[in-house]
KELUMGU-37149 format. One record per atom (N, C-alpha, C): y, z, x; residue in one letter. Coordinates in steps of 0.1 Angstrom, whole numbers, plus 5000, padded with zeros to 4 digits. Layout:
<atoms>
YZXA;...
</atoms>
This chain:
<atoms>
963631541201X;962431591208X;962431521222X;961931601232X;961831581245X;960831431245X;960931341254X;959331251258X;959731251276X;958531181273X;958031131287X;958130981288X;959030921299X;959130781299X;958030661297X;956930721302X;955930661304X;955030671292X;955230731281X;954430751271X;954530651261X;953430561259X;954030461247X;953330441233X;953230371230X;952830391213X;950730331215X;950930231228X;949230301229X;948830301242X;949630351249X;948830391261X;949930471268X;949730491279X;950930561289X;950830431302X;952430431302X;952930331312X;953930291322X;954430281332X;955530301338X;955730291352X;956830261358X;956230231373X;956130371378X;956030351393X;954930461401X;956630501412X;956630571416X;956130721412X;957430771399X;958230701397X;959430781389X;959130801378X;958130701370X;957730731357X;956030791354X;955430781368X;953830801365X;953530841380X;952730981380X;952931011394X;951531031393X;951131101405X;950031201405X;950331331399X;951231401399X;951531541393X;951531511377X;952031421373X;951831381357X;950431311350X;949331271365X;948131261362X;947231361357X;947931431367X;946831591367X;947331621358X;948231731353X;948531751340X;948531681331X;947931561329X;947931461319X;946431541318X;945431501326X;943931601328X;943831661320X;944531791324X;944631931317X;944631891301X;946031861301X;946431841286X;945531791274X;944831651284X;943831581276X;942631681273X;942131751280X;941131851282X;941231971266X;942532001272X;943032121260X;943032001245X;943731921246X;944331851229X;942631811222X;942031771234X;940031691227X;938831781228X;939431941232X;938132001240X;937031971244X;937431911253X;936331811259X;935931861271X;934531841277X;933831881283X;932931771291X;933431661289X;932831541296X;934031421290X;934131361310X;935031221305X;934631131319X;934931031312X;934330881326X;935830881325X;936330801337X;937330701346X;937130621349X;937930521348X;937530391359X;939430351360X;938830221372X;940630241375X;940730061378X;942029991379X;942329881383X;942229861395X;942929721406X;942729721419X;943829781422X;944729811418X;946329861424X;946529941433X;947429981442X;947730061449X;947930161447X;947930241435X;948230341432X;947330441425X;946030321415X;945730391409X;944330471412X;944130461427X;942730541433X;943430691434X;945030681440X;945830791438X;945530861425X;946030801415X;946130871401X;944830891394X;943430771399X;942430871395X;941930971397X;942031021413X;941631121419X;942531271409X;943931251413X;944731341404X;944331361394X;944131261381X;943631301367X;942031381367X;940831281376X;940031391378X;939931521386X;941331581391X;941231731396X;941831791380X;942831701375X;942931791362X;941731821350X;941031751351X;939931711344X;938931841349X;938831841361X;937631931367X;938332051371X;939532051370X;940432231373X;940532291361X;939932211343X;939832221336X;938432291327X;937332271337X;936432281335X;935332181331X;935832041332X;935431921327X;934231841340X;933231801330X;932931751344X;932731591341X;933331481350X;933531361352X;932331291360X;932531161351X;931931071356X;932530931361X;933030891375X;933830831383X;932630691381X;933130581375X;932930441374X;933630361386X;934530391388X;935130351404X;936130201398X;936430091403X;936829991402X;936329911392X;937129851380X;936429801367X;937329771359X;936829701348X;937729691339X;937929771322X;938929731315X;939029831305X;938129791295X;937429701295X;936229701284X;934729821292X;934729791305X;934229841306X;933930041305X;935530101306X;936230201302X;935230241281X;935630141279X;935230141260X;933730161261X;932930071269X;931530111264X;930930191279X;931430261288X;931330391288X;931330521284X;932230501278X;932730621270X;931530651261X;931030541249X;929630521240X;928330561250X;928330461258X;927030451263X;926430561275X;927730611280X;927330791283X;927430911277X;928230861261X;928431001256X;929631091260X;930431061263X;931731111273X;932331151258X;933331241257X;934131321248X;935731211251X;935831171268X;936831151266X;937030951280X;937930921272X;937430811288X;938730771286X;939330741304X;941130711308X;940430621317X;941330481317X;941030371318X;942830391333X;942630361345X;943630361348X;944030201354X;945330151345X;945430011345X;947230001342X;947629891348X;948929821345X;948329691338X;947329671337X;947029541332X;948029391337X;948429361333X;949429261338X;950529291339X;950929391341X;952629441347X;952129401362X;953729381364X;953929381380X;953029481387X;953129511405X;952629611414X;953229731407X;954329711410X;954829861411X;954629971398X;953829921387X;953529941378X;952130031376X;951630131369X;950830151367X;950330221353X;949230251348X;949030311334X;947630431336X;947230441318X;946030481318X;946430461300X;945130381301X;944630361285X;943430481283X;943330531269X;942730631268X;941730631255X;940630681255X;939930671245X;939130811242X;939130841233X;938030951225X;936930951223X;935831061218X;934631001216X;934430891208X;932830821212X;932730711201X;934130571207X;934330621215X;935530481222X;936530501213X;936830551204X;937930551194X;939130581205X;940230491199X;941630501207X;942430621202X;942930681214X;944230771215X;945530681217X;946330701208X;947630651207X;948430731202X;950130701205X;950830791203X;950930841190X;950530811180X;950430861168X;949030911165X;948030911175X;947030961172X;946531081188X;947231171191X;946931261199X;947631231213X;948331111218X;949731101229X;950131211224X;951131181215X;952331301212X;952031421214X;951131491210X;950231581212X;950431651226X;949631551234X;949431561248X;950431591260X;951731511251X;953031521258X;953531641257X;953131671245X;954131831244X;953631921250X;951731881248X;951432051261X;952232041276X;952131871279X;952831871295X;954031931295X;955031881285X;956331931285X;956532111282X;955832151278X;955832311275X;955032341284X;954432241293X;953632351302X;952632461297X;951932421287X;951232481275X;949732501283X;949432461293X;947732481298X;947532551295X;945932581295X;945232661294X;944832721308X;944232891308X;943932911320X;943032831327X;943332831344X;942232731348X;940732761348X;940032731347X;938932701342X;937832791352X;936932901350X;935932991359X;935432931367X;934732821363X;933732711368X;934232591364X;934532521376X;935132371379X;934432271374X;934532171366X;933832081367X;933532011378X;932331911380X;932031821388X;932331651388X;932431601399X;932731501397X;931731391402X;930831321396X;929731221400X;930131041395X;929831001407X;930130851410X;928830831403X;929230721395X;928030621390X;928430461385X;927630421391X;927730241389X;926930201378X;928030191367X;927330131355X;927029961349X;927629881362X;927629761362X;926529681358X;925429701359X;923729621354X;923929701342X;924029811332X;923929821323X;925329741306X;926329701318X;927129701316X;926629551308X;926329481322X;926029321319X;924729311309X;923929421314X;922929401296X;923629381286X;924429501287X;925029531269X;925029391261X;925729271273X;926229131267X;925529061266X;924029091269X;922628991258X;922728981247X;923529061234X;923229091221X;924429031215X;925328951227X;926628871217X;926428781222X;925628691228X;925028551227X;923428531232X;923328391233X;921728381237X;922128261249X;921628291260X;922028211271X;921028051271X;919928091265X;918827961262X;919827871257X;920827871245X;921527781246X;922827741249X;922927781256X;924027721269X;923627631275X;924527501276X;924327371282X;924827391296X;924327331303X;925127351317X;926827261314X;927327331320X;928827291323X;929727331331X;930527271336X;931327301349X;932727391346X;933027541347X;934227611342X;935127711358X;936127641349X;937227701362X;937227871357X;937127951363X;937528091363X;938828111370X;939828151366X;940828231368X;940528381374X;940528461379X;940428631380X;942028671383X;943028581390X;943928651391X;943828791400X;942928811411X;943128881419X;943329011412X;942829031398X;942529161394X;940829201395X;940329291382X;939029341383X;938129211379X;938329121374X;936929061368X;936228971377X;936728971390X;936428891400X;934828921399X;934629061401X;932629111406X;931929081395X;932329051383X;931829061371X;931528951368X;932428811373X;932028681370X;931128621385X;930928701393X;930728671407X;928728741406X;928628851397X;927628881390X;926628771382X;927628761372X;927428691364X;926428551360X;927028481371X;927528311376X;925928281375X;924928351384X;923628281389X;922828311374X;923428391364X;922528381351X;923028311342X;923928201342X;924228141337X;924227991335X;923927911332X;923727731338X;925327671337X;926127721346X;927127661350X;927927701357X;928427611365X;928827591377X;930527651377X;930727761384X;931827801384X;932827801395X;934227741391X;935027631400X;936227821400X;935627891416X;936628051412X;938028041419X;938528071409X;940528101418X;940628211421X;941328281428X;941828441434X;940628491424X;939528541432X;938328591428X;938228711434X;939228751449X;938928881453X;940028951449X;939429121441X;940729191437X;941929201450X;943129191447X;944029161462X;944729271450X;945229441454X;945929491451X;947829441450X;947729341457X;949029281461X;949329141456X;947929131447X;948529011437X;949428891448X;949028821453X;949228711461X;949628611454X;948828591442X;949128461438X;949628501427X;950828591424X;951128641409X;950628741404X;951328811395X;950928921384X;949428811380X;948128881372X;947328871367X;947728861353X;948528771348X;949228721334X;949428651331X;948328571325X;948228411321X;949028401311X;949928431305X;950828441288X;952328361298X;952228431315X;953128331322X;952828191323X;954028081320X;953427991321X;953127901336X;954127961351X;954127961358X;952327991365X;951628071358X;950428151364X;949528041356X;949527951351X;949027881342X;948427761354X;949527741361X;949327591365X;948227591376X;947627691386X;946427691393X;945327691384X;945327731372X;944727671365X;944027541358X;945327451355X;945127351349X;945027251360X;945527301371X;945727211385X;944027171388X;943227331386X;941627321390X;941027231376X;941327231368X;940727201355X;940627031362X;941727001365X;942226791361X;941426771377X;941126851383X;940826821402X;939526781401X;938626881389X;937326951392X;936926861384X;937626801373X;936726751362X;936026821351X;936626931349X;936127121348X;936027061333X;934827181324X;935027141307X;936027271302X;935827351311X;936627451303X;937427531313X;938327571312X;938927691320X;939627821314X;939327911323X;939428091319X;940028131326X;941128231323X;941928291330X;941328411321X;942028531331X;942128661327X;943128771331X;943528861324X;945028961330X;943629061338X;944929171344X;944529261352X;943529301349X;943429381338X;942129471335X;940729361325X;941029301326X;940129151321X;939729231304X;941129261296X;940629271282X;940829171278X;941729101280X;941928961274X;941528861284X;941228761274X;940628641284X;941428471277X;941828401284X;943128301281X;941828161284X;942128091272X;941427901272X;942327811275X;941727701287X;942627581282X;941327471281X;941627371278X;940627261274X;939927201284X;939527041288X;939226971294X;940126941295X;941626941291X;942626841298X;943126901306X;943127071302X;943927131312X;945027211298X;945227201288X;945627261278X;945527371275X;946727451271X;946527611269X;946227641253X;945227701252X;944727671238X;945627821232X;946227831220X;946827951221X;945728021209X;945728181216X;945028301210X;944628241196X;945528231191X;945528211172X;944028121173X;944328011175X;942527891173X;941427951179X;941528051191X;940528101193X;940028201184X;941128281176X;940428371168X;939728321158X;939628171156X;939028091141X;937628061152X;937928021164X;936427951166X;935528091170X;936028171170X;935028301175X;934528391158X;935328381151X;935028431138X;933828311135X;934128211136X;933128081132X;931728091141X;931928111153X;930828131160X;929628251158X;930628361152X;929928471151X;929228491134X;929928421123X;929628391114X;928428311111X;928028211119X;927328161120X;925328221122X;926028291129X;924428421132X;924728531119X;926128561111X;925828681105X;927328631089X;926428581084X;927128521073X;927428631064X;928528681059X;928928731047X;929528891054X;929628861067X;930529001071X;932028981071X;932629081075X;934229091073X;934629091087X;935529021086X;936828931100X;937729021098X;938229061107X;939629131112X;940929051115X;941629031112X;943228961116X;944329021115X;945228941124X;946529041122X;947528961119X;948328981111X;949428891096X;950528801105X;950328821117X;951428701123X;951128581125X;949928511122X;949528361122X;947828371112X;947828331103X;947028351086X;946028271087X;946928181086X;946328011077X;944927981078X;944827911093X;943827871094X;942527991103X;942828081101X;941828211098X;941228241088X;942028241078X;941428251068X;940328141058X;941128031062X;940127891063X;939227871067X;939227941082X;937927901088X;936628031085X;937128161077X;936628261078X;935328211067X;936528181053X;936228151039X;934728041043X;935627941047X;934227841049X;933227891054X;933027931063X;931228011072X;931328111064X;931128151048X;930728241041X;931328421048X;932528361047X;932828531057X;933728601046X;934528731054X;935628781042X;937128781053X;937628691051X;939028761062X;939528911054X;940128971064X;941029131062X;942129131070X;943029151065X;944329201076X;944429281077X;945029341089X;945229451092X;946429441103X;947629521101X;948629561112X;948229531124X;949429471134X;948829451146X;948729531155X;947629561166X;948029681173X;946629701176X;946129751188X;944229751190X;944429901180X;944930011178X;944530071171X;944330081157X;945229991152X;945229951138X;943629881133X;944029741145X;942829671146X;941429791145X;941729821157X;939629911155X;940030001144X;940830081138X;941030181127X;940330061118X;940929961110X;940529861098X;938829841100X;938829771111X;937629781118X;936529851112X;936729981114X;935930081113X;935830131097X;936530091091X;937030131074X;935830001067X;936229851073X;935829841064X;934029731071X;934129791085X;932429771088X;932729621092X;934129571096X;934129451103X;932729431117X;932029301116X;931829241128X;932629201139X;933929191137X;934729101150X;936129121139X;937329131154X;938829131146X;939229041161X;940328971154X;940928921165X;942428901161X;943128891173X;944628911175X;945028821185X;945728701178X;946728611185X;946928651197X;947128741203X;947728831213X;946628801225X;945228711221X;943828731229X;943228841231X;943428951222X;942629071220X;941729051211X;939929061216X;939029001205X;938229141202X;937829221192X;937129331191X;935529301180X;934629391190X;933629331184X;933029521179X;932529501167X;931729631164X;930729711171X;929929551176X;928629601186X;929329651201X;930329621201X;931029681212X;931829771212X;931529861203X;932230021201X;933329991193X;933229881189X;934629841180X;935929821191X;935429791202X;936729751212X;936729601216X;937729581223X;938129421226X;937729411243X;937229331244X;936629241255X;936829141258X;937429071270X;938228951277X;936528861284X;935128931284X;933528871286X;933328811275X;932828931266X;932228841252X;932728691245X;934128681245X;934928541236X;934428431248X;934628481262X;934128381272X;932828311272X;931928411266X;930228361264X;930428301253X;930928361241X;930728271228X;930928181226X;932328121237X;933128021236X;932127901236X;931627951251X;930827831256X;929427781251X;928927921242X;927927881239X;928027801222X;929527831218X;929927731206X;929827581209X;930427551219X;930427441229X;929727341226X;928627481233X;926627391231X;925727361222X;926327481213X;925827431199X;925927321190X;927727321193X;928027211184X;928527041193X;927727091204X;927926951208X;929426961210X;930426991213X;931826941208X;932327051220X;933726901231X;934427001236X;935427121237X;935727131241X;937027261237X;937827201229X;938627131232X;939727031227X;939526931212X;938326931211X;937326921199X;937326971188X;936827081193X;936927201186X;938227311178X;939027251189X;940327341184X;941327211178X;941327081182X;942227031180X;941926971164X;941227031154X;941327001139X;942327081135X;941927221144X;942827351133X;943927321139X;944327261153X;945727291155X;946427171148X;946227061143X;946526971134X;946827021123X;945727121115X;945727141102X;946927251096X;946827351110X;947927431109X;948827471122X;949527361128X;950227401141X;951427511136X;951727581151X;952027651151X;952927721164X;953827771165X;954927811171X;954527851183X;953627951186X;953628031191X;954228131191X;953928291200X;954928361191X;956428361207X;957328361198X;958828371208X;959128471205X;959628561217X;960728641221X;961728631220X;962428741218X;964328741213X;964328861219X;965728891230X;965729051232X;967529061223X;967229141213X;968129151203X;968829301203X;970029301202X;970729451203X;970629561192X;970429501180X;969929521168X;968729471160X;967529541164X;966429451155X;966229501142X;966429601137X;966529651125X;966829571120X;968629521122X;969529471112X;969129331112X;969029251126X;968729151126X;967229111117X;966229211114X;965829181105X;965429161090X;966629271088X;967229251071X;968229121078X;968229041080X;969428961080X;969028841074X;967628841084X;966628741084X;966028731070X;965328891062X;965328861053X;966328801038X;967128841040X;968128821028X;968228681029X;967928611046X;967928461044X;967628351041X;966428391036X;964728341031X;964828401018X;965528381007X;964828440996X;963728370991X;962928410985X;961628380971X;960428370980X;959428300978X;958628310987X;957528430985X;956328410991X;955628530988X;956128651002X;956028770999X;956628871014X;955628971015X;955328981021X;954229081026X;955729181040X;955029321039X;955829371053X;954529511059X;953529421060X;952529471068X;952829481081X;953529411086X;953729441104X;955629371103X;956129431103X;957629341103X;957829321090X;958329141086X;958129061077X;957628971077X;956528881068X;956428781066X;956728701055X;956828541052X;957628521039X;956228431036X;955828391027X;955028221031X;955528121021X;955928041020X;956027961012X;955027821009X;955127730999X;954227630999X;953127541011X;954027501024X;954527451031X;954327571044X;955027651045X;954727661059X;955327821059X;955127891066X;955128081068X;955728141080X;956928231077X;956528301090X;956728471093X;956828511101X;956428631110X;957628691114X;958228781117X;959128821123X;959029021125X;958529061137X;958329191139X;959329231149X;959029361152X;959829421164X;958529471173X;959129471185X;958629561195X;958129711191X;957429751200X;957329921198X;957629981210X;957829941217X;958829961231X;960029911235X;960229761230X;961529701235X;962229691230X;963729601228X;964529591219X;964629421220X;963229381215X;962629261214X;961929221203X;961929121195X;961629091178X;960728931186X;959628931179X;958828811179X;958828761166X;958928651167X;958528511163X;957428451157X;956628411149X;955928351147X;955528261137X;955528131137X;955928031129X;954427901128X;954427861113X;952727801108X;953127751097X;952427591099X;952627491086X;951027471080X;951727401070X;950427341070X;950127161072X;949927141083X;949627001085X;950926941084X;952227051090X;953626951093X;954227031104X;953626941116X;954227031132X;956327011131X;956426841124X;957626851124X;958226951114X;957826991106X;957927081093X;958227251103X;957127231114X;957327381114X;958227401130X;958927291134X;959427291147X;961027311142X;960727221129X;962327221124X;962627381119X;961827461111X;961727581107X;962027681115X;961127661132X;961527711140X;962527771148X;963727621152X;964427621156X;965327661144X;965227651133X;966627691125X;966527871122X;965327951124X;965328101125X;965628101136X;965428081150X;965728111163X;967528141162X;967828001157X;969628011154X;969928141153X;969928191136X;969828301133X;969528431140X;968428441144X;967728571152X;969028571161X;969028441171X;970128431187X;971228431179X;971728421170X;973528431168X;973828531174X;974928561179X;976228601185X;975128731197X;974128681200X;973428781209X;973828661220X;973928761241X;974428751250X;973028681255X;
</atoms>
């Protein structure tokens, strides 16, 4: 079957102009229009250079469709999710490369109710009217297109996932990375009791100081540089479209995704005892530990934001979270937000008396952990029957890849949905040398006789 390069398993993506144009915008328009019959959709777009191009194109396909749009202008993709709810839109395209390079650009897409379009859920679809050139005639009466600034409703929404009365004053480095979150924490700042220490705060289409991708460890270090200068308690980075949001400590420490999804389930359990936590099966342990203890229910669920909000929504989860620093909250259309984990963080902080490094440094004791590593492998298939047959006994789950667990310590091993790349992910219990040695002895394996 024919595709489209830029089409991926949840979003559409690819550089500009050979894989993602304006002519593939517009007909992207149409197509979406015809596959949702939809009759109302919001936009919003990244700082990039391309993507004022590509929103304009998608809303002439939108409005040559008979659609009429509502243009949010410059924003991020949380903000995209509770647009879509909070105007009633049938359809909402988020246009973002998130942390890809410049030359890069996308559009994340959502259905009514914020529910995600992914390639298994209405992409494919959409591709084939493009590729058959399948439109519908154009439309008698054009839609309209109306600018609206939803920013003060936006920043309400986030009274109802913390209480600012207790927030202690404290001094936090912001990261923005010269993507969108710059206005939003620059908003923010005077309702809050603490003093914020800002890096690349103005969106800079041209990315000056780096892609907006704290997962780099290079993009890390204006970070921790501000953290040790400033005397900072906490520091926050964020990628391009600010869905994810990155911790490091008071020392300047990069706290990885996995511990933040225990102190944010713990935080949130604490106001709403005996609801269900969302996780995804590449790091367990001490999730489920920390869920069980604050009277909660851990749930796994496949990794993937659509998997995530799909489980989500099945089984009435409060909050899911993904190692990956994708945190999804219910009261937020069941989408993920790089704001919310930033408030909660701090206001866990305050509550419990206890710094960052405090706070995370039990669990990372109790269950350290690999992080997850990259392999670009010529065969991941095989390479991962290989893997299996070389682990026997063990308990095996193959909810997302494989996982084995044994007494002692577990691990993870998936593939890409785009690349010909297998991750990693490796968890003891209370034996870092237990799980470094584990580590390195699957890496062997996975890298044999690969270039």
């Amino acid at each position: 079957m024919e595709k489209i390069a830029s089409f991926k398993a949840y979003d559409i993506r690819g550089k500009v102009p050979a894989e993602l144009n304006e002519e593939l915008a517009y007909n992207f328009g149409r197509a979406l229009t015809m596959h949702l019959f939809c009759k109302t959709a919001v936009i919003g777009r990244d700082v990039r250079y391309s993507s004022q191009p590509l929103s304009d194109a998608l809303s002439k396909g939108f409005t040559d469709s008979g659609v009429n749009v509502i243009d949010i202008g410059l924003c991020g993709t949380e903000m995209i999710y509770f647009a879509t709810s909070f105007l009633g839109t049938e359809a909402g395209v988020m246009i973002t490369a998130s942390h890809n390079p410049p030359e890069y650009n996308g559009m994340k897409v959502v259905k009514k109710d914020s529910v995600p379009v992914g390639y298994d859920s209405g992409l494919k679809e959409v591709e084939q009217i493009i590729l058959q050139k399948d439109f519908p005639p154009l439309a008698d009466k054009k839609g309209t297109v109306t600018k609206q600034n939803i920013t003060k409703e936006f920043i309400a929404n986030l009274d109802k996932f913390f209480d600012v009365k207790k927030l202690k004053p404290m001094k936090v480095v912001v990261n923005a990375g010269n993507g969108c979150v710059g206005p939003i924490l620059t908003i923010l700042e005077p309702t809050l009791p603490c003093e914020m220490i800002k890096l690349f705060i103005e969106p800079d289409p041209a990315f000056p100081n780096g892609v907006p991708n704290p997962m780099l460890e290079e993009n890390r270090k204006p970070t921790i540089g501000a953290i040790k200068s400033n005397n900072a308690d906490l520091g926050v980075a964020w990628d391009g479209d600010y869905d994810r949001c990155f911790f490091f400590d008071e020392f300047g420490n990069f706290i990885e995704g996995y511990y933040i999804v225990g102190l944010l389930a713990k935080s949130i359990l604490k106001k709403f005892p005996g609801e269900n936590i969302i996780h995804d099966p590449r790091l367990v342990w001490n999730t489920i530990e920390v869920v069980t203890n604050a009277n909660g229910n851990a749930v796994q669920s496949k990794s993937g934001h659509a998997f995530i909000k799909q489980k989500m929504r099945e089984v009435n989860a409060i909050y899911g979270g993904e190692m990956s620093a994708h945190h999804y909250f219910r009261e937020n259309a069941y989408s993920d937000s790089g704001i919310i984990p930033f408030l909660l963080v701090m206001q866990l902080m305050s509550e419990e008396g206890k710094t960052l490094s405090q706070l995370t440094g039990e669990m990372m004791k109790n269950y350290p952990c690999s992080g997850e590593i990259n392999s670009t492998i010529s065969d991941p298939v095989a390479k991962i029957k290989e893997i299996e047959a070389a682990y026997p006994g063990g308990k095996r789950e193959t909810v997302d890849g494989i996982s084995v667990e044994y007494d002692r310590w577990r691990f993870n091993l998936r593939m890409s949905n785009t690349e010909p790349i297998i991750r990693l992910n490796v968890e003891s219990r209370g034996d870092e040398k237990l799980m470094k040695e584990k580590t390195e002895e699957l890496l062997q394996i996975i890298r044999k006789y690969e270039v």
